[in-house]
C-alpha positions, 0 to 999 in steps of 0.5 A, spaced: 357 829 215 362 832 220 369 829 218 372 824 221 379 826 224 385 820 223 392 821 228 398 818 223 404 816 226 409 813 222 415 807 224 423 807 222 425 810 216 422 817 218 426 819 222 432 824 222 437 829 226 433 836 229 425 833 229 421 837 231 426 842 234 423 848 232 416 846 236 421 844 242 422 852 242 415 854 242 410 848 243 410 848 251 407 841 251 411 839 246 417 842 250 414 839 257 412 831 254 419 831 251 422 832 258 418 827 261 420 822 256 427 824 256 427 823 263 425 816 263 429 814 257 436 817 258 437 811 265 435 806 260 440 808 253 445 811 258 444 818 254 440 823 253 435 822 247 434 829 247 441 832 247 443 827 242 437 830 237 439 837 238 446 836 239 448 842 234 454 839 231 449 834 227 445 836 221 439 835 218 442 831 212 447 826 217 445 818 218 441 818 224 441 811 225 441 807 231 436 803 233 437 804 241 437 811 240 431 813 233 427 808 236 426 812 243 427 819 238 421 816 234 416 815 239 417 820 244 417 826 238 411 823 235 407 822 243 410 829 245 406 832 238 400 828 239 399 832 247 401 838 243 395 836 239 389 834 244 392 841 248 389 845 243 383 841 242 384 837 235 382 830 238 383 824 234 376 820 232 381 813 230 389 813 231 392 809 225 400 808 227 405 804 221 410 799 224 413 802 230 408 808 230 404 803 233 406 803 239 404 811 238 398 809 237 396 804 243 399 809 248 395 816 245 389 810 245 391 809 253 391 802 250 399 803 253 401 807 259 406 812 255 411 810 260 410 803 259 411 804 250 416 808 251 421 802 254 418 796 250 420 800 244 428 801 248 428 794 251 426 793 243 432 796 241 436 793 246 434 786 245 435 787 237 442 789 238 443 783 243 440 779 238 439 781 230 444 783 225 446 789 222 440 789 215 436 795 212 430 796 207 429 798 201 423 804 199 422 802 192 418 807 186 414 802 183 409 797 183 409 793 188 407 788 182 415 789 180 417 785 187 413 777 186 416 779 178 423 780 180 425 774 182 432 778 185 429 782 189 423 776 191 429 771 192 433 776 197 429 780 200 422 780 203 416 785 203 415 789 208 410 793 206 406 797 200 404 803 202 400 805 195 400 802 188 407 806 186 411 805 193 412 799 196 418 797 201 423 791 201 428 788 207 433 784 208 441 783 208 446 790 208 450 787 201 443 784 198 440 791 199 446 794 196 446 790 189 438 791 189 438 798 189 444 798 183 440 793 179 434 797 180 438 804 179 439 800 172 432 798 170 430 806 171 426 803 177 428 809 183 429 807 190 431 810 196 435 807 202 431 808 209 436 810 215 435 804 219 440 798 222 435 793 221 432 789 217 425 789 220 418 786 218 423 780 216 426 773 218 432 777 219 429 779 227 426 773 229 432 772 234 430 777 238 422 775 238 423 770 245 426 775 249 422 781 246 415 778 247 417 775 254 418 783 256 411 784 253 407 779 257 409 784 263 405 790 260 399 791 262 393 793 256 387 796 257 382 797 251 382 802 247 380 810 249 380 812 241 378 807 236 384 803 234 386 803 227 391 797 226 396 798 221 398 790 221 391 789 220 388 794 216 382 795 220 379 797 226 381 792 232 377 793 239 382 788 243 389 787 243 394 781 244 401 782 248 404 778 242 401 784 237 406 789 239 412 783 236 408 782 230 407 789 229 415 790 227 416 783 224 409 782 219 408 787 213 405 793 214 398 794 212 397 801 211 395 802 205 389 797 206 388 800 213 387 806 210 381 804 205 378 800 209 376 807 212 376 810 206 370 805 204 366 808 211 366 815 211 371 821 210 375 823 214 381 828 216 388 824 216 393 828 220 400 826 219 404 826 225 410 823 224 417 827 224 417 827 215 410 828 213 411 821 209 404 818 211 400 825 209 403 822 202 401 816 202 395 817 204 392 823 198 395 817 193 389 813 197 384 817 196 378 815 191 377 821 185 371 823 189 373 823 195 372 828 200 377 827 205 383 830 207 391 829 208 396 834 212 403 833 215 404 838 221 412 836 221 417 836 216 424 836 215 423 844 214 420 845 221 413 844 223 407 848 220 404 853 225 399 855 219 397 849 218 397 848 226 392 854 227 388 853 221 386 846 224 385 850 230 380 854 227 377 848 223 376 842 227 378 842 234 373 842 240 372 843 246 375 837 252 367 836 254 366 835 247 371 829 248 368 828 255 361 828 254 361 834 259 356 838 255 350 832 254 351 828 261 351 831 268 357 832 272 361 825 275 366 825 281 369 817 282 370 816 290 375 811 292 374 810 300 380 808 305 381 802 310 374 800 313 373 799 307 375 792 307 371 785 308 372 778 307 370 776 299 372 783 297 374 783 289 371 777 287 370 776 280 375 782 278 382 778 280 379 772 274 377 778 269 383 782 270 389 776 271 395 781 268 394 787 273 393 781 278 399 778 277 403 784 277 400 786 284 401 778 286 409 780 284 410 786 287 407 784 294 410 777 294 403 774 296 396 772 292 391 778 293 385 773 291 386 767 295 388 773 302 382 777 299 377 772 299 379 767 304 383 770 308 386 764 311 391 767 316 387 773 318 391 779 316 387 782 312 386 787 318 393 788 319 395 795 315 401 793 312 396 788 308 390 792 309 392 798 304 395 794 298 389 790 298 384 794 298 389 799 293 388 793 287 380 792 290 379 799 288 383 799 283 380 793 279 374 796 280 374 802 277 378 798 271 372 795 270 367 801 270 372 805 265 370 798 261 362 798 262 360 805 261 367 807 256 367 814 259 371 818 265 369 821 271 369 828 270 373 829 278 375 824 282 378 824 290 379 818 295 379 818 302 386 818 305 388 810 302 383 812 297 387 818 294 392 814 291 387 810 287 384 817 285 391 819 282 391 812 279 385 813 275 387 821 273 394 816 270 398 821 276 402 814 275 400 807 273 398 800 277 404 798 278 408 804 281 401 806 285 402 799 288 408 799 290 407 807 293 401 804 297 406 798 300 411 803 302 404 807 306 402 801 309 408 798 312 410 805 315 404 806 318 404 800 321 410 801 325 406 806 329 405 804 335 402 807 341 397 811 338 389 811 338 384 814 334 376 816 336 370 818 332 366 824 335 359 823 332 352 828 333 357 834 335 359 840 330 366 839 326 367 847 330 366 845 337 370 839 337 376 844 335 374 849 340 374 843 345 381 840 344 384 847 344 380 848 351 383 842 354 391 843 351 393 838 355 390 833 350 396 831 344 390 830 339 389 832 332 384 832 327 384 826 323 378 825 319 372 832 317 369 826 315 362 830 315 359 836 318 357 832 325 362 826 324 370 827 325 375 823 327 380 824 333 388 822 333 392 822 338 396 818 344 392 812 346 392 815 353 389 821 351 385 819 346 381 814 352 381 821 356 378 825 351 372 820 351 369 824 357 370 830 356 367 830 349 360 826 351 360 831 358 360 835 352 354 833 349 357 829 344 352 823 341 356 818 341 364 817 341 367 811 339 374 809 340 377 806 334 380 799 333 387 801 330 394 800 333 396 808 330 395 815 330 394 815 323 393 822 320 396 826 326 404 829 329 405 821 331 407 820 323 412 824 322 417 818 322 413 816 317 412 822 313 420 823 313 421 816 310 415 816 305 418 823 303 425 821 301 421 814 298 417 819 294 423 822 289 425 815 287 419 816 282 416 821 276 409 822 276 406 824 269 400 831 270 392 829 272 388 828 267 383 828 271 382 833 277 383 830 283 381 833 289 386 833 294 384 831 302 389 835 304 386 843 301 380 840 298 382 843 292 384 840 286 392 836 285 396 842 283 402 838 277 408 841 281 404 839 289 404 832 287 410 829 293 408 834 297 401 832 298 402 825 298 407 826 303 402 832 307 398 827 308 400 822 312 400 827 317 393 832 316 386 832 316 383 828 311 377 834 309 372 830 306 366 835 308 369 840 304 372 836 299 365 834 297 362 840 298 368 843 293 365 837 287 357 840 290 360 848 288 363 845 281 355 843 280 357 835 280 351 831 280 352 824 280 356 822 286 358 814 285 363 810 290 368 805 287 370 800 293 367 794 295 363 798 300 359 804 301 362 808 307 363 814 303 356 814 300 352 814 306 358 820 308 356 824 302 349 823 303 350 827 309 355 832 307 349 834 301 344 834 306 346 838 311 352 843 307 352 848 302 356 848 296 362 850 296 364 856 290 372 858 290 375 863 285 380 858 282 388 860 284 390 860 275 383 862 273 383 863 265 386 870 263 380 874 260 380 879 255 383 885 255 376 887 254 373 884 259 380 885 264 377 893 263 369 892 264 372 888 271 377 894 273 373 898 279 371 905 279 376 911 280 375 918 281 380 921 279 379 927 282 379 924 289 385 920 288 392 922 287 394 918 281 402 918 281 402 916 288 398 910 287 404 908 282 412 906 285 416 910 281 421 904 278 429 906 279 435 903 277 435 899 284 429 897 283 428 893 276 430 886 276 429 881 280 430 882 289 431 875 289 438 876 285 440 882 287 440 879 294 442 873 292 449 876 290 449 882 294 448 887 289 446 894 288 443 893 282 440 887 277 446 888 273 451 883 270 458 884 265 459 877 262 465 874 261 469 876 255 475 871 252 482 871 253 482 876 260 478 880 256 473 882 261 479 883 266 481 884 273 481 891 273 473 890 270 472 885 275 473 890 281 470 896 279 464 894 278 464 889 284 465 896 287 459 898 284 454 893 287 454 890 279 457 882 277 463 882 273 466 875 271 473 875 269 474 872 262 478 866 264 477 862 257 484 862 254 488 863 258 492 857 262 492 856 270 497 860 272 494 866 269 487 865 272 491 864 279 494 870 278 487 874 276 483 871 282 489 873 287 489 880 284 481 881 285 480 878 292 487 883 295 482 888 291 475 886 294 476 884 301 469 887 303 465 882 300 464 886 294 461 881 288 465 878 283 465 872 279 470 867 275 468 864 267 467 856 266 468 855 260 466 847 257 473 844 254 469 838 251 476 835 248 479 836 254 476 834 260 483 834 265 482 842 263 476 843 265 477 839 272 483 843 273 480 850 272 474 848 278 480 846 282 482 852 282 476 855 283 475 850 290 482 853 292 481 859 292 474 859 295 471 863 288 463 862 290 460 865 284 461 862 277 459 863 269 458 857 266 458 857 258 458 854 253 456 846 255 451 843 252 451 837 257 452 836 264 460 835 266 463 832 272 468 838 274 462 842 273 458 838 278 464 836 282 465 844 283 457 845 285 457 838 290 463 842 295 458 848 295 452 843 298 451 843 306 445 841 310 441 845 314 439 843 321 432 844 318 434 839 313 434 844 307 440 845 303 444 851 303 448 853 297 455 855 297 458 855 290 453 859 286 452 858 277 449 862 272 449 859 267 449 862 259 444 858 255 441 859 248 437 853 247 432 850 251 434 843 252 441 845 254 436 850 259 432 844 261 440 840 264 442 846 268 434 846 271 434 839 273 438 836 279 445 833 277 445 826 272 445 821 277 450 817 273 455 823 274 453 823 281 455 815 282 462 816 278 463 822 282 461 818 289 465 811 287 472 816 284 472 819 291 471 826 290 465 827 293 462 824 299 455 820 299 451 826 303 454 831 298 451 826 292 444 825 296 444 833 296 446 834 289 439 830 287 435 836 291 437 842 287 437 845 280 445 844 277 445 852 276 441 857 280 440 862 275 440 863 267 442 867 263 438 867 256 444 868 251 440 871 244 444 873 238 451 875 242 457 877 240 463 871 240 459 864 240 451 865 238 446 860 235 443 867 231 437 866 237 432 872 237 430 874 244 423 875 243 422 867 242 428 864 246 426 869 254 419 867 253 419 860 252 425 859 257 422 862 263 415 859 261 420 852 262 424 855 269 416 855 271 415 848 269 421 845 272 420 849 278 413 846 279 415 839 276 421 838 281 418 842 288 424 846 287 424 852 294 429 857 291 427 862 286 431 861 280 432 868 275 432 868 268 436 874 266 437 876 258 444 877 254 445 879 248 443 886 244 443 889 249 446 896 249 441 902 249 435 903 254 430 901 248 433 894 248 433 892 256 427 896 258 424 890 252 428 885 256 424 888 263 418 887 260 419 880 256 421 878 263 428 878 265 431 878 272 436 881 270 440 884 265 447 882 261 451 886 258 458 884 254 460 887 247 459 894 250 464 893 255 469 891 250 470 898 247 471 900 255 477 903 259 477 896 263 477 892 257 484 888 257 485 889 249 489 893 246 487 901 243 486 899 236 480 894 236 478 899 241 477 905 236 475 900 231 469 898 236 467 905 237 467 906 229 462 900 229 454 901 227 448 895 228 450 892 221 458 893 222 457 885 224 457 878 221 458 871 222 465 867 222 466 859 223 468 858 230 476 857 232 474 853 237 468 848 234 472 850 227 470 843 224 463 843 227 461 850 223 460 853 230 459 861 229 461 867 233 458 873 231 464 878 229 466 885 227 466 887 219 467 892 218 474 895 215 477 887 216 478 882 213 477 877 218 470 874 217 471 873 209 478 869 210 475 866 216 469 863 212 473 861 205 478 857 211 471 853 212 469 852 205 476 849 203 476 845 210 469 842 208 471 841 200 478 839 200 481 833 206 488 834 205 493 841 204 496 837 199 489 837 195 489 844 194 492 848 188 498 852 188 494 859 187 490 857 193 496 855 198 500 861 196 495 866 198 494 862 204 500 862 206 503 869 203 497 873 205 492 869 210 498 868 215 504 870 213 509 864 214 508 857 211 504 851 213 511 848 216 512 854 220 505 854 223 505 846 224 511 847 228 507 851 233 502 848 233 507 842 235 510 846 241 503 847 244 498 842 242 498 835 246 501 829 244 495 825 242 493 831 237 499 831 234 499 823 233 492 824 230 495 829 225 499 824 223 495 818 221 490 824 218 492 829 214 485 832 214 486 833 221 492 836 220 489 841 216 484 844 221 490 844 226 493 848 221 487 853 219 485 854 226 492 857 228 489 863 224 484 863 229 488 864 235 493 869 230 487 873 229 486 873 236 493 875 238 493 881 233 487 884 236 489 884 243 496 886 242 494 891 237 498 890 231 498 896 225 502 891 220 495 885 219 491 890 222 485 887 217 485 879 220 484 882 227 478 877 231 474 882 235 468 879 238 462 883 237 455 884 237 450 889 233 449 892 241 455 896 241 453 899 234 447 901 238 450 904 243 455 907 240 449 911 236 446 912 243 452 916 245 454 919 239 455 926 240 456 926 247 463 925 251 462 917 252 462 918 244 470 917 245 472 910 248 477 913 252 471 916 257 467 910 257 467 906 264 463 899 265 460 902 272 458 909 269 455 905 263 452 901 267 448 906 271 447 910 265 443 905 262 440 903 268 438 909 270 434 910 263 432 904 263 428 905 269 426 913 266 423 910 260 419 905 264 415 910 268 414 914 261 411 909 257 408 905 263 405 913 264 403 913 256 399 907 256 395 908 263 394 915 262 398 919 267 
């Protein structure tokens, strides 16, 4: 008997700093729900969850434990991973969720909209710490016999749950808990204190049980999708109470009985889908001696299995129509009719068997829809502003209660102009509520338009009716409706359309039928309309099809990213239902059934597969076909008659890289020298390659106003012509004032294009800078003025500089008057940053990433975050980091890049602005003469900058400062040895000495914290030898030639052995410019070679 498969998920208690980051990087599903989820999330807790989880300067091992925050992190982690899941094609048979893994469970179900759970878990979170004490829970190694016979722990504490015979879990009060788990240590009885902030599944939450179950009542529960395996109840539930959702966090978990109930039917496949792969435990301790069944955990503390995942893969995942019943029934599309639908009586019996979608649709319009539905007492059913609501809900409940009988979804779905927006409903594009609301918008929009009519043209090919009003082009009408091949629908001004009724029967049409509406719905006339639904449109997120939807606009299926734009489209072009029925016909779809209170669109389909032909389209995305397949596809080539070198482009240095850059920035080549710290990356360097059609940004981190001013002036006297150039922004996270200086600076003097590095979120002076670079142009699309390329190596921080500015910073920004209320509204239209430069194992800071994983995945996220928010503008991806031989940047060509970064070869330059000692260390260096130190500026964190090694001693005391600093709180706590050498042969003077400097240039604050802390004092202390080391490398001083601090990556040891025995060999000879063409010129030369090899030419 085929296994049976369980999707676990686990609640509080499991949870910890980095869940799932190594699958954030490399799952794009995974990627793309936790975005989605963090969107909607991050309004409602005030931060992003996902900066937070993946903030670096957590660990793993620290208290993650705030329930406003885990709770989120717990349910989007777990959701994410189930869409992960389901893409790969491992679908659950049952899903089984543990406390607040329930909440899970009922949305992978479709018991709950995903969006609907994940904002009942935060209100709960909310109302929890409005309402309850601080408590805990205890996780106790023994039988769970021991809590009843324990009267300490039966007489303070409650049982929240036993997971197996040896492992129950206790809750109650902080201090109990901690007396409890001292007794327990003592009785040889091991327990383990859960990271959590309350008590649950206690007496000790119940103050917030009001509040939390009236917020409940507000959601709206469907039947379970997936059978429901209750973790309170310990066994199958076919329906669910609003008031299960509370008793889910407060009653005793259930797992272990919810798990032999299951066990006593059939074997099974556990999957473990919690972030610490604790179930997958408990589970295997369940099992029976002759059970056959399996537990798994995919996520752990450790990362996440791929092996695992890809055996699954190989095992037990099957084909979606396996899940859809697409292989055994034939094909079926649920069609949604539009106004004309409407009657009288409509919906009668459904407003009773579906009373909370009722009451939300009575809440939202502001009126009863039964009593207007089925009496009608004011006559407004006709009107369009109610029409289209209504019959929204009608249709809506109706396709609810289909879902019910019959238990299966359609295979297509489409509707007729209001009728789409159902269709959308029921491929979950978005919930009841939000389409409800969308549909009023339309409807009352709509019915403003005056002064139009529409006529239907009946008995007369859809052709002809065209060629007729392009003959008479007086006539201001347009094509409504292609309802059937012999059935269209003109609109257009009423005059005109009363005009038009002559001609078209003089014409030979059968019949035309002027039509009772107050609007030229579907036409030009709309395009006041169409403007305001579109800005109404970006106040919502929609979630991708889960079903095709055919679209009226093209007839084809919704593309994600083309959501808005259809919706928007469609309020003034045709409604091509023949074609669209003739597309369902092509994909061999059968059975045809409206879902509305008539039959309108039965009669048209009828005709339409009558009469039509299937229509078969090429999709746009078809799947890729193997390499194989791809070959037998090619067409025959003679190649004695076709020249072959010529059919090909010969790739030049000018040529590689994206167009879109280069014009972009008014460059020659796609090409970019990234800033180097402390002006290192200079004027003159800046100029010379600006001279050179390449992107230099100077390196201003470091250094004060007055000498990045001066810098500025020296570049724009050099470059008047329009030359390119750029200046660094560097994130000061401990000194925002700093930040909002520099960016003034830059609006001061007019500087267009900027480097961004170094931000993990999103600031305002960053936002600010790019705000007073907005205007709008005349055909409403923004233009650009204050470029950013922004320098990230992990995903999360990509996907902030992809989205619009944070409307809270966008609000600050507005009420503190430094930017005006358009520039805001145009903030929220475009991406923060333009470009990205994909920052894998550099010199100076690096997360040690490998480009071979971090190019692919973040250009596959700019693909996505395109699609999702509609963006015009293409926004490249370049790579930095490694890259310092042909071999390196053709690899970064054909990973994808746009363009490339180089920084580390640059250093050891004539242009470089550090002195001729480090200068001929560098060119000593080979690609393993590198390692990694603390950084100075994140020293407490245990940030990394990659650094030169070899013949210094830097790295090696740099490294020794951390371990003191994380071992010892106080100077004083070291020993006398330890304290000599530091200050004898590490820095050459006295703490005192040095404290006395960092007295002279340090804020005020930071010398009152140093003070009060001594631990403080010491890392002021240890990180003056950062910026000691720094100095001496830059000025070149031969007397502490070993603590020198060069930034350095193991690219400029490549390139060094590239150039060996050639006059770049010797750094006097080398000059960014003619390095930078070189390796282009060698890259694109080794391009043509291989790309000759591998066809071959």
């Amino acid at each position: 008997m085929e296994k049976k498969v369980v999707f676990m998920f686990s609640g509080q208690g499991s949870q910890y700093y980095h869940m799932g980051e190594r699958l954030l990087a490399e799952g794009d599903v995974f990627e793309k729900w936790m975005t989605r989820l963090d969107q909607i999330a991050e309004p409602l807790v005030g931060r992003s969850i996902m900066q937070l989880l993946y903030d670096p300067r957590h660990s793993k091992a620290e208290s993650f434990d705030r329930t406003l925050f885990t709770h989120p992190a717990l349910f989007m982690v777990q959701y994410a991973l189930a869409q992960e899941m389901l893409h790969h094609g491992i679908f659950p048979d049952y899903v089984l969720g543990s406390s607040l893994g329930e909440y899970v469970a009922a949305a992978v179900s479709n018991i709950l909209d995903p969006e609907q759970a994940l904002i009942a878990v935060i209100k709960q979170a909310q109302i929890f710490e409005m309402s309850c004490e601080s408590g805990g829970m205890l996780a106790v190694l023994d039988d769970p016999r021991t809590f009843r016979e324990n009267t300490l722990l039966y007489n303070n504490t409650e049982l929240a749950g036993v997971n197996y015979d040896g492992h129950f879990v206790i809750a109650g009060g902080n201090v109990g808990l901690d007396g409890i788990h001292t007794h327990l240590r003592d009785k040889g009885i091991a327990s383990i204190r859960l990271p959590v902030s309350y008590a649950f599944h206690s007496r000790e939450i119940e103050p917030a049980e009001n509040a939390f179950i009236s917020h409940l009542r507000t959601l709206s529960l469907q039947k379970p999708a997936v059978p429901f395996l209750s973790g309170m109840y310990g066994e199958l539930v076919e329906a669910l109470r609003h008031e299960y959702f509370w008793d889910v966090v407060r009653q005793p978990m259930r797992f272990r009985e919810a798990v032999t109930s299951m066990e006593r039917e059939q074997p099974a496949v556990y999957l473990d889908l919690s972030p610490s792969g604790v179930l997958a435990n408990f589970t295997k301790r369940l099992f029976r001696d002759d059970s056959s069944s399996e537990s798994a955990g995919l996520l752990t503390v450790y990362g996440f299995d791929f092996e695992k995942m890809n055996e699954l893969k190989r095992t037990i995942a099957r084909p979606i129509d396996s899940i859809t019943g697409g292989n055994d029934e034939s094909m079926i599309a649920y069609l949604f009719p539009g106004q004309g639908s409407q009657h009288v009586g409509m919906g009668e019996g459904l407003f009773d068997e579906f009373p909370d979608l009722t009451a939300k649709a009575d809440a939202i319009l502001g009126y009863s829809v039964k009593e207007l539905c089925l009496n009608d007492p004011k006559h407004q059913l006709g009107n369009t502003a109610f029409t289209q609501p209504l019959l929204y809900t009608v249709n809506a409940l109706m396709y609810m209660k289909k879902r019910k009988e019959t238990g299966r979804r359609p295979d297509f779905v489409a509707g007729h102009s209001l009728g789409e927006y159902n269709a959308l409903f029921a491929a979950e594009v978005f919930d009841f509520e939000t389409g409800l609301r969308l549909v009023k918008k339309r409807g009352e929009l709509m019915a403003l338009a005056t002064g139009g009519g529409m006529a239907a043209v009946i008995g007369m090919q859809a052709q002809e009716v065209e060629d007729i009003i392009r003959r008479n082009g007086h006539l201001e009408i347009d094509v409504a409706n292609y309802n059937s091949p012999v059935q269209t629908v003109l609109s257009g001004r009423k005059d005109h359309i009363m005009e038009a009724q002559r001609i078209f029967e003089q014409a030979g049409a059968g019949m035309y039928i002027p039509l009772n509406v107050s609007g030229a719905f579907h036409s030009r006339y709309m395009n006041e309309a169409k403007k305001e639904f579109e800005q109404f449109l970006n106040n919502f997120i929609f979630n991708e099809p889960v079903i095709p939807v055919i679209a009226n606009v093209s007839a084809r299926p919704y593309p994600f990213n083309e959501i808005k734009r259809n919706l928007t489209e469609q309020i003034t072009s045709s409604v091509n239902w023949t074609d669209t029925i003739r597309y369902l016909m092509g994909k061999e779809v059968e059975l045809f059934e409206e879902v509305g209170p008539k039959d309108v669109l039965t009669k048209l389909t009828e005709k339409i597969r009558q009469s039509s032909s299937p229509l078969f389209v090429v999709e746009e995305t078809p799947e890729e076909p193997s390499t194989n397949e791809q070959m037998n596809d090619l067409p025959f080539v003679d190649r004695e008659s076709v020249s072959m070198p010529s059919a090909r482009k010969t790739i030049t240095a000018a040529s590689l890289g994206s167009l879109a850059f280069k014009e972009r920035y008014g460059l020659k080549y796609a090409y970019v020298l990234g800033a180097m710290y402390k002006g290192i990356s200079s004027a003159e360097m800046v100029v010379k390659a600006g001279k050179a059609g390449m992107l230099c940004f100077f390196g201003s981190g470091g250094l004060r106003i007055t000498q990045i001013e001066e810098a500025i002036r020296d570049i724009q006297r050099q470059l008047r012509n329009g030359e390119p150039y750029g200046m660094n922004f560097l994130h000061h996270p401990d000194n925002q004032a700093l930040e909002e200086a520099v960016a003034d600076l830059y609006l001061k003097y007019g500087i267009t294009v900027i480097e961004a590095s170094s931000f993990i979120t999103m600031t305002p002076a960053l936002i600010k800078y790019r705000a007073k670079g907005l205007t709008r142009r005349a055909d409403g699309t923004v233009e650009i003025r204050n470029k950013i390329i922004a320098k990230v190596s992990r995903p999360e921080v990509a996907s902030n500089f992809l989205r619009p500015a944070p409307e809270r910073i966008i609000e600050r920004l507005v009420q503190e008057g430094k930017i005006t209320q358009e520039e805001g509204r145009l903030l929220q239209m475009v991406p923060v940053a333009d470009d990205l430069c994909v920052e894998a194992d550099s010199g100076g800071h690096t997360d040690q990433g490998s480009a071979y994983v971090l190019l692919p995945t973040l250009i596959r996220l700019r693909d996505d975050m395109v699609r999702e928010h509609g963006y015009t503008s293409e926004i490249s991806v370049g790579a930095a980091g490694g890259i310092g031989t042909p071999e390196a940047a053709a690899a970064a060509i054909l990973l994808g890049a746009d363009f490339l970064v180089t920084g580390s070869i640059n250093q050891c330059t004539v242009e470089a602005a550090t002195s001729d000692a480090a200068k001929d260390l560098l060119q000593q260096a080979n690609v393993q003469d590198t390692d990694y130190a603390p950084a100075g500026d994140m020293f407490e964190i245990g940030a990394k900058i990659q650094v030169l090694k070899k013949g210094l001693f830097f790295p090696a005391r740099a490294n020794k400062l951390y371990d003191l600093y994380r071992h010892f709180n106080a100077l004083e706590e070291l020993d006398e040895p330890t304290r000599e050498r530091l200050q004898d042969k590490y820095f050459h003077r006295s703490f005192e000495e040095i404290y006395q400097e960092v007295i002279a240039y340090k804020a005020p604050a930071e010398i009152e914290k140093a003070e009060r802390n001594p631990k403080h004092k010491m890392a002021l202390i240890f990180k003056w030898y950062f910026s000691y080391s720094t100095r001496l490398a830059m000025t070149g001083s031969k007397e502490h030639k070993v603590d020198y601090q060069i930034h350095c990556g193991p690219a400029l040891g490549a390139f060094n052995q590239w150039v060996l025995g050639t006059e770049l060999e010797h750094w006097r000879n080398r000059h960014i410019d003619q390095i930078g063409e070189m390796l282009l010129n060698e890259t694109a030369a080794l391009l043509n070679r291989r790309i000759s090899e591998l066809v071959g030419n």
